[in-house]
C-alpha positions, -999 to +999 in steps of 0.1 A: +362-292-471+336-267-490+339-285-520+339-328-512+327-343-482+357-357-462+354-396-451+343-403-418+379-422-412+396-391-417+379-368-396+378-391-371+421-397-374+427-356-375+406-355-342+427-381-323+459-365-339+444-333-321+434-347-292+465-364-287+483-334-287+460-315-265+467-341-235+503-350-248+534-333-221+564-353-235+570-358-268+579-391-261+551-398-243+513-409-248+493-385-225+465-395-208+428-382-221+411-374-190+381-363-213+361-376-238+366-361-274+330-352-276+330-333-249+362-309-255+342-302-290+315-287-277+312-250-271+323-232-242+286-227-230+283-260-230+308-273-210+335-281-235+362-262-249+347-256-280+370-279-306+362-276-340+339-309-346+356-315-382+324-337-393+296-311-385+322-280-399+322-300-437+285-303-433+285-265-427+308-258-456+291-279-484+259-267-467+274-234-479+276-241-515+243-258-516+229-222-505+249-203-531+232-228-558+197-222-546+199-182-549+226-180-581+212-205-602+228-187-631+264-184-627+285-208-646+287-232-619+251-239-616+244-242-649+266-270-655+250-285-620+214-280-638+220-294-671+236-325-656+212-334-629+181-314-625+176-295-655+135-301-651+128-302-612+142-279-584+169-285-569+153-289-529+132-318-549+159-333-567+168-371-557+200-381-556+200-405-591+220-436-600+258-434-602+264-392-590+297-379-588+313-375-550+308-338-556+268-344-563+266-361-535+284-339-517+264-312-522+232-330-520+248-335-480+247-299-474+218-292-491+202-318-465+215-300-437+201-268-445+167-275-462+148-284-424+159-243-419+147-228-450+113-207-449+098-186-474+098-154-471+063-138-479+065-112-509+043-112-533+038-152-532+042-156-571+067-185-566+053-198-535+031-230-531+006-232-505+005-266-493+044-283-506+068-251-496+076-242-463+058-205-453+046-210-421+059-212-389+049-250-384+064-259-417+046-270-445+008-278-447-001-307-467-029-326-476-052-330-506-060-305-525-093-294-528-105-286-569-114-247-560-080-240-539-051-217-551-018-231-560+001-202-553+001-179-521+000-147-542-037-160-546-043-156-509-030-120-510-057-094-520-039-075-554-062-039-543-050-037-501-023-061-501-031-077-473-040-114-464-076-127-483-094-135-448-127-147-461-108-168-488-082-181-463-113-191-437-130-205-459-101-231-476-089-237-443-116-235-417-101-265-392-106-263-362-074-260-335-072-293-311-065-265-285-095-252-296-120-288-299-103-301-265-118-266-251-153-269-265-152-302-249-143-296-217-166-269-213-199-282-226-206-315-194-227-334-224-198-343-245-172-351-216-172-392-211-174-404-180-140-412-159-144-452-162-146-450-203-120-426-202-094-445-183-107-474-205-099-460-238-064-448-226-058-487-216-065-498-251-042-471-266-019-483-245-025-524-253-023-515-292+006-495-287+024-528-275+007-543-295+026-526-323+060-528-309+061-560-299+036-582-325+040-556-350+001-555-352-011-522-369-032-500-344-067-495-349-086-464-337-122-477-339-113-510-324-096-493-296-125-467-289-154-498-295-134-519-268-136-492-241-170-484-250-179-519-244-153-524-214-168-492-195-205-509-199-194-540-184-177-516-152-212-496-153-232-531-151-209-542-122-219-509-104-256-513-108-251-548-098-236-543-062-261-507-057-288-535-066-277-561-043-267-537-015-230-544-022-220-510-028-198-492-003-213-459-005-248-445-014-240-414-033-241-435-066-269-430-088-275-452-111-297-452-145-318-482-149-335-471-177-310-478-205-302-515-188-309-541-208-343-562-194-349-597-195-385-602-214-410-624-197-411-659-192-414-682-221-408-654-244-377-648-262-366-617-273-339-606-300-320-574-297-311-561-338-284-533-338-266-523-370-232-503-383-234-483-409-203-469-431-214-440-454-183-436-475-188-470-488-226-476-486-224-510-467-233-521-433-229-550-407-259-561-387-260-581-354-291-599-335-286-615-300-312-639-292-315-645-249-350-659-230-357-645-194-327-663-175-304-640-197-287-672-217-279-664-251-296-688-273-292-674-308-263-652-324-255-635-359-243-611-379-253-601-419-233-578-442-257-557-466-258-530-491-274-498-477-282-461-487-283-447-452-281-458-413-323-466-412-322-488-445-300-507-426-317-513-397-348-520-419-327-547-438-319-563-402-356-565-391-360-585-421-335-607-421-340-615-384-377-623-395-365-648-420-341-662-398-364-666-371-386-688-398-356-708-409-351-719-375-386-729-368-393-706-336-416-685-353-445-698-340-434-690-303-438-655-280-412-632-292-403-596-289-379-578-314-359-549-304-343-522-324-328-485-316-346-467-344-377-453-331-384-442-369-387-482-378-408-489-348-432-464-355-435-473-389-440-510-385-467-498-358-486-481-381-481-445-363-458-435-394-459-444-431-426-456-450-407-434-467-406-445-505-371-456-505-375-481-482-415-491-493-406-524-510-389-536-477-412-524-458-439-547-479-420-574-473-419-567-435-462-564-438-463-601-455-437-615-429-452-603-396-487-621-399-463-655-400-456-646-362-486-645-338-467-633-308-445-614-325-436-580-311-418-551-314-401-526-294-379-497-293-352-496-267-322-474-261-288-479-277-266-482-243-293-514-239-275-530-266-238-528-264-236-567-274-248-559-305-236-532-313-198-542-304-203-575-328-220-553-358-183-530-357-164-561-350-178-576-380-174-545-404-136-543-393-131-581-397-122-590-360-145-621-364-134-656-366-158-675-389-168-693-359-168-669-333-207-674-330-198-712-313-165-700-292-176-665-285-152-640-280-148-634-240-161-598-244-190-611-257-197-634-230-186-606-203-213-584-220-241-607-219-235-618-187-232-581-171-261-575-190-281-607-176-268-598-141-273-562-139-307-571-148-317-597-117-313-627-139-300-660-125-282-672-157-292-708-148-314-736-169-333-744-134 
């Protein structure tokens, strides 16, 4: 048994052999098992009578032999071990090849059983790595290496005091605890959400997670947290609607009007521009949502573009919703043009001057705007603009149908017409 690893079959047959003589009291007689096998072979302080379990005692054994190969990797045995089958790895890293021998893979058994118990043992850390052995409490660490971090622990141990390198060790692995981020959090009152986004946000874990199981649809983080964010501003708009209308049950709410979305005046038409920006690859996604004073959408869009930071962006959408505004032949009419970025409304103002990076669009901008008499522009806040901002993300993360601009998607809808309602419109032709 500390040598091969015995077939399941006939562990299994010695047990009942075993067992049938435990409960056997003629020897012409089958006795009757008023237990279950699996319990007699557990220990006495569990309940059982503490059988040898035949299965998990081989597993021991070769378990055995897989721990005299680790520390005498010189004796006789081992060295005809390394030369057949990991004479240039380790032998905790070692797979388990084509075509072994039963006693390989026999000992590759036990060597499984005991590896997910193995530590290090801190000495002088020469023959320890820092992030692929097992030194620490919570097991291994992982992740990339960075190109100034130690291989070895022995380069986290100071050679004068031999103690621990603290300023070396904080500054390779200064991440935060959750413990410690979830307590930052739930003492500072700005950066705790509200209870409605919250509960929101645990409702799309929860869709995506059967979502997973059961349509085996990858998960997706953003999506989930964009969702809520726009699911908790259609519960807000609902709120303001009734304390507007003198629906609500109970006049402790307090509710802020100034980030609502507003209709613009009659006969004008006014186009809310919001963009997402993705630093790591230097692109962004634009949306505009045209609506008139009744709230009805009239106009929607989206535009993919190349950008160097967040405010190039948004200066890239301002143009394009210029020229597109002149392709469809309303230019001529009142409009007002609103954006989040109180940098690009200054600047097209006049109060600010460009910076030089963004100068040639910026020209453009100049010869566009005298094209529109009634043209104007206007900085609003960004929980004004959830509609656009939910389709900008949707688009970079490719949630879109190709026609989703003629059958909008029913969030869509539910925004703009929370945000036409919350806002006194009628969301009628008449």
């Amino acid at each position: 048994m500390s040598i091969f690893k015995l077939p399941t079959s006939l562990c299994k047959l010695v047990e009942q052999e075993i067992s049938g003589f435990w409960w056997k009291t003629d020897p012409n007689k089958v006795g009757v098992h008023w237990k279950k096998w699996d319990l007699l072979k557990t220990d006495k302080d569990g309940g059982g009578l503490g059988f040898r379990d035949l299965m998990a005692f081989n597993k021991a054994m070769l378990g055995k032999q897989a721990w005299r190969l680790i520390h005498q990797p010189g004796s006789l045995w081992g060295q005809v071990f390394k030369g057949l089958y990991f004479h240039s790895v380790n032998f905790q890293k070692i797979a388990r090849g084509t075509r072994p021998l039963w006693g390989w893979q026999s000992l590759l058994l036990g060597r499984e059983a005991i590896l997910p118990h193995i530590n290090w043992s801190v000495g002088d850390g020469m023959h320890i790595r820092i992030r692929e052995d097992k030194w620490l409490p919570i097991g291994t660490i992982g992740g990339p290496v960075t190109r100034e971090e130690p291989e070895r622990v022995a380069n986290l141990i100071d050679p004068l005091t031999q103690t621990w390198n603290l300023p070396l060790i904080q500054q390779l692995f200064n991440t935060p605890r959750i413990d410690v981020w979830i307590t930052e959090r739930a003492t500072n009152q700005r950066l705790i959400p509200g209870l409605a986004t919250i509960a929101q946000i645990l409702w799309q874990v929860w869709c995506m997670r059967n979502s997973w199981i059961f349509r085996h649809r990858p998960p997706d983080p953003h999506r989930a947290v964009d969702d809520a964010l726009a699911l908790s501003s259609l519960q807000s708009s609902s709120v303001v609607s009734n304390f507007s209308t003198g629906r609500s049950r109970t006049g402790a709410a307090i509710v802020d009007t100034v980030h609502l979305w507003k209709p613009p005046e009659r006969d004008f038409l006014k186009c809310n521009i919001d963009g997402s920006y993705y630093p790591s690859s230097q692109e962004g996604m634009m949306a505009c949502f045209s609506r008139n004073h009744q709230g009805i959408l009239t106009d929607v869009y989206t535009k993919w573009f190349l950008a160097a930071s967040a405010f190039q962006l948004e200066v890239q959408a301002l143009t394009f919703t210029l020229h597109h505004l002149r392709n469809q032949g309303i230019y001529m009419g009142k409009i007002v043009i609103e954006s989040d970025s109180q940098i690009l409304v200054d600047i097209v103002h006049g109060k600010k001057k460009s910076p030089w990076e963004e100068r040639s669009l910026f020209n453009e901008i100049a010869a566009l705007l005298p094209g529109y008499p009634s043209v104007r522009q206007r900085l609003h806040c960004g929980e004004a603009n959830g509609a656009a901002d939910w389709a900008a993300k949707a688009h970079g993360r490719l949630d879109l149908a190709h026609n989703w601009n003629i059958f909008t998607p029913y969030i869509l809808q539910d925004l703009v017409a929370a945000d036409a309602i919350a806002s006194g419109c009628t969301l009628t032709n008449a």
